[in-house]
N, C-alpha and C positions, 0 to 999 in steps of 0.2 A: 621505626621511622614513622614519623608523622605524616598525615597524606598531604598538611603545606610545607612539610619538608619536601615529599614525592614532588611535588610541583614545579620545585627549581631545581630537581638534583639532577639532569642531564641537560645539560642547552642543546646538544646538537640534536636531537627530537625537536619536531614541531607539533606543536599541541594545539589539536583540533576536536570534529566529534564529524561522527558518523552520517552519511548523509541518506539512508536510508529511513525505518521508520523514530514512529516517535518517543523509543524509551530515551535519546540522545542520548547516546555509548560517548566518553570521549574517546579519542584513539590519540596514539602519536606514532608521529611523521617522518622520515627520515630519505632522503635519495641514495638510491644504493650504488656502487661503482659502475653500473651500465646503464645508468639515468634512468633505471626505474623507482620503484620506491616502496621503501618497507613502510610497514602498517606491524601495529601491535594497539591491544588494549594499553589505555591510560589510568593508571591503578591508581592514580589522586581523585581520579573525575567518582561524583559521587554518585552518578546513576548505573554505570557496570564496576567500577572498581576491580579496571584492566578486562574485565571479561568480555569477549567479544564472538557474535553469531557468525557462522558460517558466512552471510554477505558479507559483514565487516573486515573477516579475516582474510578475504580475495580482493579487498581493494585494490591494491596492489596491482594485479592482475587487469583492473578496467582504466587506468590511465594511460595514455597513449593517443597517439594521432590519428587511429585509424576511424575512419569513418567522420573526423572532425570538417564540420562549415570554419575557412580560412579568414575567406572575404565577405562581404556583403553581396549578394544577389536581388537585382531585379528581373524579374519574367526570367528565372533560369541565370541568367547570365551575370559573370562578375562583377560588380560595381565600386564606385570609391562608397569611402563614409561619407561624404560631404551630398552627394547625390543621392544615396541610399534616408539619409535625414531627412534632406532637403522635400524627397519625397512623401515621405510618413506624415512630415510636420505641414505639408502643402496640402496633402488629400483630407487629413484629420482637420483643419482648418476649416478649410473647402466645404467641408462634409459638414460641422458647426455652424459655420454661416448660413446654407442654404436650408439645412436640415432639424436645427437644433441640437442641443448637448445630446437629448438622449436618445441622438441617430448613430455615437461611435458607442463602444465599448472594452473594454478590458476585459481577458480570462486569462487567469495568471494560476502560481502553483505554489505548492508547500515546500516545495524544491525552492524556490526564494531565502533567501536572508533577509530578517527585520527590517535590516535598511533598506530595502529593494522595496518590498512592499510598503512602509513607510511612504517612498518617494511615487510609485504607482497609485497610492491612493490620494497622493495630497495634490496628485496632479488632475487622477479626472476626477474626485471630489470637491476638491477646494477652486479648480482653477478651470478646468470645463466645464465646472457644473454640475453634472448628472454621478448618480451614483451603481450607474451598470460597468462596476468594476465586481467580479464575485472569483473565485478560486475552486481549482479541482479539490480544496476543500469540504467545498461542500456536497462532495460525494462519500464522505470520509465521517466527518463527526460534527455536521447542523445539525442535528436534532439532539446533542449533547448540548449546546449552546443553547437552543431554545427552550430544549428541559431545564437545565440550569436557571436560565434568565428566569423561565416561570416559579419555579420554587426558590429562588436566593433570592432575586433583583438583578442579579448580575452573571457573569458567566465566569463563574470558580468555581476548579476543582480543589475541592477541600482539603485531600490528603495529601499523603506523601510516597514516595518509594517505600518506605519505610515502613508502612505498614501493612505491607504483605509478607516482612517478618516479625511482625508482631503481632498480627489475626492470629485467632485458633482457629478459627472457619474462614476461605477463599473462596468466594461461589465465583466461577466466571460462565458471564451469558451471553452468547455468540461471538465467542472470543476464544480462537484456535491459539492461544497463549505462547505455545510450545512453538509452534511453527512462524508466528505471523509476530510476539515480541520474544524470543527465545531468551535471551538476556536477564528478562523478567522472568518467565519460567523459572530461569534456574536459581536467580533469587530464591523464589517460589520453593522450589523442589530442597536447597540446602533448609530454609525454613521447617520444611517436613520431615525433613530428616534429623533436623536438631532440636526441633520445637515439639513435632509430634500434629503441626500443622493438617486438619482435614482439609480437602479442594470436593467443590464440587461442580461438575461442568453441566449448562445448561444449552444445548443445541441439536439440530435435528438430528443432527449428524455427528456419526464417532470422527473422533479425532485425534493426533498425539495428543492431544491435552488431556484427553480421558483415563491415558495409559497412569496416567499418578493418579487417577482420582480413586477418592473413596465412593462417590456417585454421581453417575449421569442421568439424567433427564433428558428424552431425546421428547421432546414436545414437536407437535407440529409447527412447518412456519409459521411465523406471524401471529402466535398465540401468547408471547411471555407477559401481556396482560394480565390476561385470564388467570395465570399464574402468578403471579403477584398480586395481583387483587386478592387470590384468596391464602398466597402468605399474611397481605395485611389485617385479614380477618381472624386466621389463625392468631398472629400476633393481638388481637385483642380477646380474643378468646382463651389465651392462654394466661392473657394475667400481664402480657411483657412490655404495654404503651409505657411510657416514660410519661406520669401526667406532670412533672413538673417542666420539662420540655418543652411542650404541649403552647403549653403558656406564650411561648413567644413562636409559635406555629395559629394560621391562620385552615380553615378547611379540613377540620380530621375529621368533624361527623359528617361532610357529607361524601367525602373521600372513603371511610368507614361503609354508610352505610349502600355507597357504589359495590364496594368490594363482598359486602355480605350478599349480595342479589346476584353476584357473580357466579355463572356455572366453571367446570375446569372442563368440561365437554369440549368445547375447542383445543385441549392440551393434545388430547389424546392419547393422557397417559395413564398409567395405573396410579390408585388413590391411594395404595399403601407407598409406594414410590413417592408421590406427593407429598404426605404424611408425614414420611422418613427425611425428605429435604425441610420441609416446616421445623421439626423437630431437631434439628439439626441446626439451621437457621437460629430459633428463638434461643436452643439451650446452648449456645456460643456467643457470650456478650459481643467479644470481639471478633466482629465479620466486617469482611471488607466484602463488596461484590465489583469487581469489576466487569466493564461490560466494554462491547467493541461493533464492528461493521454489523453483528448478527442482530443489535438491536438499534444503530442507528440507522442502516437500510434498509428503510422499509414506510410505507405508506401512512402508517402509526410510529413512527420511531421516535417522535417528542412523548406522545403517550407512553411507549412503551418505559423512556428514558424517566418520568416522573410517577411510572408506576412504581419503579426502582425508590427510586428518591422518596416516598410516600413511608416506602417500610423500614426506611433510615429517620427519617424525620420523626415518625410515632415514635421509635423506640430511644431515642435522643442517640440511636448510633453513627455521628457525624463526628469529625474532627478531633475525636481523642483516637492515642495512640491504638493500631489496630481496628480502628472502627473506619467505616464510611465507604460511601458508593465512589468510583472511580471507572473516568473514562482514559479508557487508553488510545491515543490518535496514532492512524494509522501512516502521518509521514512528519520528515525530520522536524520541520517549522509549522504544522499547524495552528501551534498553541503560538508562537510566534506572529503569525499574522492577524488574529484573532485578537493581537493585543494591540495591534494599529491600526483597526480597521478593515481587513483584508477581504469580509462578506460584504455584500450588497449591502444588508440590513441594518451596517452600525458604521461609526465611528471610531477613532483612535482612542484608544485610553480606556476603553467602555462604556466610551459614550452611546447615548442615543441619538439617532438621525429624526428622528421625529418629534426631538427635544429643543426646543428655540433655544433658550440657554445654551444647553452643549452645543447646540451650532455654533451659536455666537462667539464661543467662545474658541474653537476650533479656528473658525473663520480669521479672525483676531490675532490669534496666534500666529496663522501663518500669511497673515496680512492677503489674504485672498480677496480678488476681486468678487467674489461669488461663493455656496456652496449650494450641494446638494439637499435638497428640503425634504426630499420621501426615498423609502427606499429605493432601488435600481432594481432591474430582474435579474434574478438566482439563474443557476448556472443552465438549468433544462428550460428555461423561459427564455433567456438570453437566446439561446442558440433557435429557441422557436419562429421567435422574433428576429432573427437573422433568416431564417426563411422566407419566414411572410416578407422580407424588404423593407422592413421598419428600422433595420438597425445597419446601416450602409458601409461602415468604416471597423473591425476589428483588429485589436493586436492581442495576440496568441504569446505568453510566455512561460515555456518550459514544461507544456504540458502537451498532451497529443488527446485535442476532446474528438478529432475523426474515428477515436478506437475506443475511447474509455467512457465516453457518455452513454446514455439510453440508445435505443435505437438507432447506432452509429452510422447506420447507411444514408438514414436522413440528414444528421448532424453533418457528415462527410460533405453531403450534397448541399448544404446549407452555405458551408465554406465556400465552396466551391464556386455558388454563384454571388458570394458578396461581395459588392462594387468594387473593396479594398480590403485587402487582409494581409497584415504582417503577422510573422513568426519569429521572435526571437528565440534562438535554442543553441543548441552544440553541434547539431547535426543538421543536414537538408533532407536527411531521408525518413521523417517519423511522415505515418501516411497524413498528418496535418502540415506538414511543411512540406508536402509536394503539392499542396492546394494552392499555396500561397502569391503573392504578385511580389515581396521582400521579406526577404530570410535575414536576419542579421545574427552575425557571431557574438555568441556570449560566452561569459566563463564558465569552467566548468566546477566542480568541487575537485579543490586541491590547488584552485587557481586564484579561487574567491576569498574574501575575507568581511567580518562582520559578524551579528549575532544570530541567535536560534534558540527558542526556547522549549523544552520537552513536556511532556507530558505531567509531571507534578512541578511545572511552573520555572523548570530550572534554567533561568539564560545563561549561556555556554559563548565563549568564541568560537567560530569558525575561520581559521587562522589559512592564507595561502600560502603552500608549501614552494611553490613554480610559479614562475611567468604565465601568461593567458601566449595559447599560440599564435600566430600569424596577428591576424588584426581583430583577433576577438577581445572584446571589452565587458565589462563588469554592468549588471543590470540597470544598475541604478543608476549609470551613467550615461550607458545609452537614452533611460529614459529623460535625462536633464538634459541631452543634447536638446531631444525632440521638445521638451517644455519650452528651453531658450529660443528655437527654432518659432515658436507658436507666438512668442514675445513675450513670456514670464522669464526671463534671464537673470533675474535680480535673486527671484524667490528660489532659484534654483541651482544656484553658485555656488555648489559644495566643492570642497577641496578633499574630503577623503570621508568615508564611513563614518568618522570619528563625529565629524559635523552631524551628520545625517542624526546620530545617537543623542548626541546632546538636545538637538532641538527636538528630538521627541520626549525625552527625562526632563526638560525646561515644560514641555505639554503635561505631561505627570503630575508636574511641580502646580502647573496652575491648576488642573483639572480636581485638584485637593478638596480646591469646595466644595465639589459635588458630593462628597465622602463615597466613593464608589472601592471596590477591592483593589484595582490594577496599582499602585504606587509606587515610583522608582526617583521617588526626590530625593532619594539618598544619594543619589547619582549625577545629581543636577548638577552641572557645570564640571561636568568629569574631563580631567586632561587627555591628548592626547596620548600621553604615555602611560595614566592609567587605564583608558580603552583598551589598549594593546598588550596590560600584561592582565587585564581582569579574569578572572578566575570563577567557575561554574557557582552560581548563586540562584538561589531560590526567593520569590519576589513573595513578598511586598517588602521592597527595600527603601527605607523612611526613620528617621529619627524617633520613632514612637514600635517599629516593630520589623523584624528582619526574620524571612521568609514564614516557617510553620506551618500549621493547620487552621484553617478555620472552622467557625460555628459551633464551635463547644461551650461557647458561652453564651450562643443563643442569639446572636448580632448578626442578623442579615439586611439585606441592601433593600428590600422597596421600604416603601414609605412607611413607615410606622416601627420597622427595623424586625418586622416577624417574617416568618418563612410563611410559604404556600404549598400547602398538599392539595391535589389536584382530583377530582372526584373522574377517573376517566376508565373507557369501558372498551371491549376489547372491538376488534374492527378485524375481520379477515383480510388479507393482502386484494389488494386492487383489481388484479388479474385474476380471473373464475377459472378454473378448470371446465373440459367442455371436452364432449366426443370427441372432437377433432384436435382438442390439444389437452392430454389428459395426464401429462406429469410436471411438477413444480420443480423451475429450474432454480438452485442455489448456484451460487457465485463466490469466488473467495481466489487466497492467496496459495502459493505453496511455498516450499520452506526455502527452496533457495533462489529464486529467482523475486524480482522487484518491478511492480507494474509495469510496463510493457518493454522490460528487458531493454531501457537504451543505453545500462549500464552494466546491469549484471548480465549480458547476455555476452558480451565481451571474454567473459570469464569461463576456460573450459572446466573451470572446478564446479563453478556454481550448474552448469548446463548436464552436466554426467548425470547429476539425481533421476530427473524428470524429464526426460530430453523431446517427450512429445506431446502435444496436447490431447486430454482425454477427457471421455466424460465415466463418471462412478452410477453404475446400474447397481440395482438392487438383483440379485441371483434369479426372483422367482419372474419379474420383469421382465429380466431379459429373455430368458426359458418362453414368457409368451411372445414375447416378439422376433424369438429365432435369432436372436444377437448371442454371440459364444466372445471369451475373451480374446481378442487380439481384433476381434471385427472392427472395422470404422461401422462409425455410425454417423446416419445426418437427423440430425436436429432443426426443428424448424417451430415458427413460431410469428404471429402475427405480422412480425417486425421483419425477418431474415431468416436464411438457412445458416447452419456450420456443419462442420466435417471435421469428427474427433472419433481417437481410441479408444474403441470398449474396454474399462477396467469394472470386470465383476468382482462386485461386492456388499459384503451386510452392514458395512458402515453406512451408508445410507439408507432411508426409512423407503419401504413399496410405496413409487408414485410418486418419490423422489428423485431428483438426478441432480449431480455434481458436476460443475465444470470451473476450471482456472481459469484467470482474467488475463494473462500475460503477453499470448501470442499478437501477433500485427500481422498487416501485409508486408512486414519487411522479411517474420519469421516463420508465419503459415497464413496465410492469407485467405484462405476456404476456414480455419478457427477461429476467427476474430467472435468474442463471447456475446460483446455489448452491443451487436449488431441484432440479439435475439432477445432483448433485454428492453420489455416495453417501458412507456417517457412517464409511469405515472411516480410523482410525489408525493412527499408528506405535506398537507396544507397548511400547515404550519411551522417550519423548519427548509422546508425546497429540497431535502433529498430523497433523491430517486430513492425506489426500490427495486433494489438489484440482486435479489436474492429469492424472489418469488415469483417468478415469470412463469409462463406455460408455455409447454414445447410438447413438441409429437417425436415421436423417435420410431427411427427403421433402418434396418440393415444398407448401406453403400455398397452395392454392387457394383463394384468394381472390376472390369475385364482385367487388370493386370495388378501387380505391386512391386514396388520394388524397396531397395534399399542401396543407397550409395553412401562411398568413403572418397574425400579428395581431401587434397592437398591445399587447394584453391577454390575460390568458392563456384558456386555450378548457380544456372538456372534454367529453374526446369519449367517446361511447359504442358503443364496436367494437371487436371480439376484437383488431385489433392496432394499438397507437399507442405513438408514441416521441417527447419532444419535447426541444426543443434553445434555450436561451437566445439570443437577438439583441442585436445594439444598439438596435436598435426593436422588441426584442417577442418573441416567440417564433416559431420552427418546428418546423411537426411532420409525421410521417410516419402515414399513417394504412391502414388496410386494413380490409373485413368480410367475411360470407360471407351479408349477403343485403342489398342496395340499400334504400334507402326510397324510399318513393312520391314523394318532390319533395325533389331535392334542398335545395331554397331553404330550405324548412321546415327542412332536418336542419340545414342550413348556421347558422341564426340559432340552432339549438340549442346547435350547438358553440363559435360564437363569444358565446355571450349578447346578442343582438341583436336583439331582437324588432319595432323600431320603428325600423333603420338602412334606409337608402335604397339600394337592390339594383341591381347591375347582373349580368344573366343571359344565361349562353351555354349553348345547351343544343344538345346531338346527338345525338338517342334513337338514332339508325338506328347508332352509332357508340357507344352506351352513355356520352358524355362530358358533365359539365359543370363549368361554369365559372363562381363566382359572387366578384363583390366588394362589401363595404361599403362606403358613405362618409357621414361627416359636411363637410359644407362644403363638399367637394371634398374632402376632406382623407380615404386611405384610413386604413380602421379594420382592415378582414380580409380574403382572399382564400380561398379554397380551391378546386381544381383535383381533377377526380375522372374514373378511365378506369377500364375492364374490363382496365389493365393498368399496370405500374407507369408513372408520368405522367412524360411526360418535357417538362422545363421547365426554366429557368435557376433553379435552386434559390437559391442563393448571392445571384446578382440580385435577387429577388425578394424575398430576407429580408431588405434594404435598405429596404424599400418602404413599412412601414407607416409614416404621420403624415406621408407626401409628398401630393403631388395623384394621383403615379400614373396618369395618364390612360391610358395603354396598358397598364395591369396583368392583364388576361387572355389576352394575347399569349403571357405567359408568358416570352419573350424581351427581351433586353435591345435598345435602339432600336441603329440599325446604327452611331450616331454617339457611343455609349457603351458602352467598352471592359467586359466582364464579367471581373471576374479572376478567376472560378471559385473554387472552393474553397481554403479556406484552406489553406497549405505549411508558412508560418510564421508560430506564433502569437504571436511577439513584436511582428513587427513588422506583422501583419495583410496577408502577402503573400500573393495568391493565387495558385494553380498556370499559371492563364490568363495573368499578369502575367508568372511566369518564364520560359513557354514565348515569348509575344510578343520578352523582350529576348533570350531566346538566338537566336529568328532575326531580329531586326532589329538586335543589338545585335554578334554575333557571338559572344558569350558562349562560352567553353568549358572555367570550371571552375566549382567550386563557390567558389573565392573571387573570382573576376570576378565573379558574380552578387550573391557577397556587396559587394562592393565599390558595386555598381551598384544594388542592391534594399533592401540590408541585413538581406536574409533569411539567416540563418545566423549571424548574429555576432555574436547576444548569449547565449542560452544554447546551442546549437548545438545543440541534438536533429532539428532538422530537418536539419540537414547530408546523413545516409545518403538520409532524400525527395529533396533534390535531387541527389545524384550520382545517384540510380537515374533521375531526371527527364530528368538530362543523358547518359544510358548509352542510354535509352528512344530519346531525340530520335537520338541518333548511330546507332545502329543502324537507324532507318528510313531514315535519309539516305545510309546504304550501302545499303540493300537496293533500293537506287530506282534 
């Protein structure tokens, strides 16, 4: 069967895509007889063809009511819509008149659909004026955009999915592939496997992604200049420029003779290892490299991005099959907003903001009384300038910048005190929407409909499976209410998506003149009913050419139609190391959880993995600093403190340290990353770097720790708690720095139990106790508390609530019921305990024997690198015995 057969062979499926990151998975839909709702990959859609990661496969699992905003709120309090509007469009007005346009601003999210940001920008572009609309985008992949813009003209990615099965050589550079696009990965990995495909990983730090490689390159942060500059020397050294390429490339001698003055001293790596990736590189025509947050965050991340670009260009490896640089964006619509405008810095369609013409013509289009003339401030300016009191009025959509931007305690406080701030979201509890004076209910995914487009260009519908609940509305419309509200009523009289699409395809259509890459006049005046049945396509869609590759024929967008190599030189990260703060903090994703958890954290499949926030020490590191595994540690650093889990290990480089961006104050509140995460930028591009900071680290001496299981959720009152969704409830990890008089008391505190039935173990002389609730027999809570971190069957134990539990303060599983420890994989809910059992009773000795026999590994495979290292761990004891 044809995959446009697959595409109409079931109706009762609704066919959408994934709203996590940016490989855009389609999935399809279905509500299952208890109103919940199956999820399966969509084997038509061309970017997973049905295969789906661990987050995608638990969709399922995060729809539901809980924790949803119903109504609108003002100051707390429920409101109508008519009031809730009334006000937004009064203050935003108010604030205009007295203040000028570029006293409000917009911060919006990649979580958006086209049309959404379409309509967010045409409103405070074209129609307030000022252009400080910018997106959690741009902590993600600006400096992709601006390395592009500098070497194309324009901001295209070249290639395709597709040619990460057709490379002989995959280099990826700060790009955890396996974990953070796993989908791609395993593209990736069958490629290797049938092609014979090399990968090579370029990042400070080991990773699953390394576990397939043939070679890593663990460079210092902030170096892959240095390294690039002298692949591109190698490549001329070795004979491999493409001089007939060349020809329609502007800057290679001085790009060249940048890169030969270049030292690899800053790498800090070995030169035969160097060598071996050169070599590797030059003598594999077909290489793709892709790259991701490791070299867009960071203070050089344009430079970095076009050092890249430099050694694709020399060697004309662009836009043919298997060739060329690729960015991979790290959420579902990046590439999406980017195509209407959705930075500060541009216009819809690809235009330029500092282009009279393309104003004009913009302006035109949307019959606007006004636009925007220069750019607006980027997202760490924006909010700095909400500080200082320069920018009086913001609306917040769908993002949480109190947790995930730089320095988040200032950002937080920033919110905090702006004259007016709305939050549109799904929730009133992300720590940005308990700042706010009006929260308004949006939809959520699975509610929403519209488009998104991925990572190699492909626009997808995003199709609503369900009604939006109570009074929650669709983004785009909340913002038209507030436009007609301001007195644009005319320009903002949509009757469904479908409008919204066209009159941007109608902007497409005009914007032809400019001959720029974005094109979708193919589309121009598309019906109703072909909106709603269109099908996953890759752009430039136009009577002259339908989707591809570009620049294999040497046709790029600035003026003269040649490309730009860029003569740029390496630059250390922003932030110096110094006595007092002497180790470089990286930042990054983990494999089953999604930026600050206000979806995946719903889900007790996806929370089993990684249930706590940690930071990753280097073994000899830690040895000097008296930190052992299991210790908390506090991390501190110009900006803030945190309080994370010691995980020792050699995956990260001495003077190194790791930690995950995830947690909030909703889910550890003493973890929050980006609180430690100094405000400096790229200076041309606006993204932070958030991967290179500097922190001091020391033991958290803690008088107590505990560990609790309930049924219902607790809260706790002590300097450090982290908690983690169950199938029966919750866990959580708890610590303080001074005991209460009884524990019993503190216990009913936390769990809210004032009148439950106690069972108590206490050990003064041993500082330990142990208390559980129950109704009926039936347990409600347990918690488990030592003068050190408690060691108990975790995993066990968070089975436990609404059993009888009779032996629940043992702590231990009964010796006639197997503990499968921590989860490995969270498709299929395998635990580590289960894999270890079958590899020695079973005989197991690969990863697809286990998959075969457990079915851990076989659906979206990010756990694959865990159990080969699982199975490396086990065989290496069994020799050394």
């Amino acid at each position: 069967m044809s995959r446009e057969d697959q595409f109409s062979d079931d109706q009762t499926w609704t066919r959408s895509t994934c709203p996590y990151c940016g490989v855009g998975c389609g999935v399809l839909l279905r509500r299952d007889a208890e109103g919940g709702v199956e999820v399966k990959g969509d084997p038509s859609h061309p970017a997973n063809l049905g295969r789906l990661c661990s987050k995608g496969s638990a969709l399922g699992e995060t729809v539901g009511l809980e924790g949803r905003l119903l109504a609108p709120r003002i100051h707390g309090i429920n409101a109508s819509w008519d009031n809730a509007l009334d006000l937004v469009a009064e203050k935003f007005s108010t604030t205009i008149a007295e203040h000028g346009p570029d006293s409000v601003a917009f911060y919006v999210s990649g979580q958006l659909l086209t049309e959404d940001y379409y309509v967010a920008n045409k409103l405070m572009k074209g129609f307030i004026g000022s252009a400080n609309i910018d997106t959690n985008s741009r902590l993600c992949m600006a400096s992709s955009v601006a390395g592009h813009k500098r070497a194309f003209g324009t901001d295209t990615v070249p290639g395709t999915y597709e040619d990460l099965e057709q490379a002989d050589l995959v280099v990826l550079v700060g790009s955890n592939l396996a974990w953070c696009h796993p989908v791609l990965y395993q593209r990736l990995m069958v490629a290797r496997a049938e092609r014979g495909t090399k990968i090579v990983v370029i990042d400070p730090r080991r990773t699953a992604s390394c576990d397939g490689a043939d070679l890593h390159l663990p460079l210092r942060s902030g170096s892959d200049v240095a390294l690039f500059n002298h692949l591109l020397a190698q490549i001329d050294a070795q004979g491999a420029v493409e001089a007939d390429f060349l020809n329609n490339v502007d800057g290679f001698d001085a790009a060249l003779s940048t890169a030969k003055d270049a030292s690899l001293d800053p790498t800090g790596l070995d030169a035969d290892l160097v060598q071996a990736f050169c070599d590797m590189w030059i003598g594999n025509p077909k290489v793709v490299t892709i790259y991701s947050q490791g070299v867009n965050q960071s203070s050089s991340g344009a430079d970095k991005v076009n050092a890249i670009l430099n050694c694709h260009l020399a060697t004309g490896r662009i836009g043919l099959p298997g060739c060329g640089p690729f960015s991979v964006t790290g959420q579902p619509n990046a590439m999406g907003g980017r195509e209407v405008g959705g930075l500060a810095n541009m216009l819809a369609n690809h235009l330029d903001i500092e282009n009279e013409a393309h104003r004009d013509l913009v302006q035109s289009h949307w019959n606007a009384p006004t636009i925007a003339t220069t750019q607006g401030l980027k997202a760490v300016d924006m909010f700095e300038a909400i500080h200082a009191g320069k920018i009086k009025a913001l609306w917040v959509i769908h993002t949480n910048p109190a947790v995930t931007l730089p320095d988040a305690g200032r950002v937080a406080e920033a919110i905090q005190n702006c004259d007016f701030t709305v939050v549109s979201d799904i929730t009133a509890t992300t720590d940005t929407a308990r700042l706010a004076d009006v929260i308004l209910p949006a939809s959520a995914w699975g509610e929403k409909s519209g488009t998104v487009t991925n990572s190699d260009r492909t626009i997808s519908r995003q199709r609503s499976l369900m009604p939006a609940p109570g009074q929650a509305r669709a983004d785009w419309k909340i913002l038209c209410d507030v436009a007609k509200r301001m007195g644009w009523a005319e320009a903002f009289d949509y009757e469904t998506e479908a409008d919204i699409f066209r009159e941007y395809t109608a902007l497409s259509t005009a914007a032809r003149v400019f001959g720029k890459d974005l094109d979708l006049s193919g589309w121009d005046g598309m019906s109703n009913a072909d909106y709603d049945a269109l099908r996953p396509t890759r752009w430039p869609i136009s009577d002259t050419r339908q989707g591809g590759r570009f620049f294999a024929d040497g046709q790029f967008f600035h003026a003269g139609g040649k490309a730009k190599m860029l003569a740029v030189t390496h630059r250390a990260p922003a932030t110096k190391r110094a006595p007092k703060y002497p180790f470089r903090l990286n930042t990054g994703r983990i494999r089953d959880q999604w930026h600050t958890m206000t979806r995946t954290g719903l889900s007790p499949r996806l929370s089993s993995h990684l249930a706590e926030p940690f930071v990753d020490i280097h073994p000899q590191d830690a040895e000097g600093l008296g930190i052992t595994a299991a210790d908390l540690v506090q991390l501190t650093s110009p900006q803030g403190q945190s309080i994370l889990r010691a995980r020792i290990t050699t995956d990260v480089r001495r003077g190194d340290v790791f930690a995950p961006i995830h947690w909030t104050g909703e889910t550890a509140p003493s973890a929050r990353i980006d609180q430690l995460v100094a405000p400096f930028v790229d200076p041309v591009s606006g993204q932070p770097e958030s991967k290179a900071s500097v922190v001091a680290l020391a033991p958290y001496k803690a008088a107590w720790y505990g560990f609790a299981i309930c049924a219902e959720d607790l809260d706790p009152a002590c300097e450090y708690w982290a908690r983690a969704r169950t199938q029966q409830g919750w866990r959580a990890e708890l610590a303080g720095l001074n005991a209460p008089a009884d524990w019993e008391v503190e216990a009913r505190k936390i769990f809210n139990l004032p009148e439950a039935t106690a069972q108590v173990m206490r050990d003064p002389a041993k500082g330990t106790a142990r208390i559980a609730f129950h109704d009926e027999g039936r347990l409600l809570a347990a918690l488990f508390v030592a003068p050190e971190p408690v060691a108990v069957m975790r995993d066990y134990l968070a089975r436990l609530p609404g059993s009888e539990a009779a032996g629940v303060l043992t702590g231990r599983a009964p010796l006639d019921l197997p503990d499968p420890g921590p989860v490995l994989c969270s498709c299929f809910s395998v635990g580590i305990n289960t894999i270890l059992d079958a590899i020695e009773t079973r005989g197991l000795m690969t990863v697809d024997a286990i998959g075969e026999a457990l079915d851990a590994g076989t659906n979206c495979g990010s756990c694959r690198p865990e159990i080969a290292d699982l199975l490396a761990r086990v065989h290496m004891a069994e020799a050394a015995e």
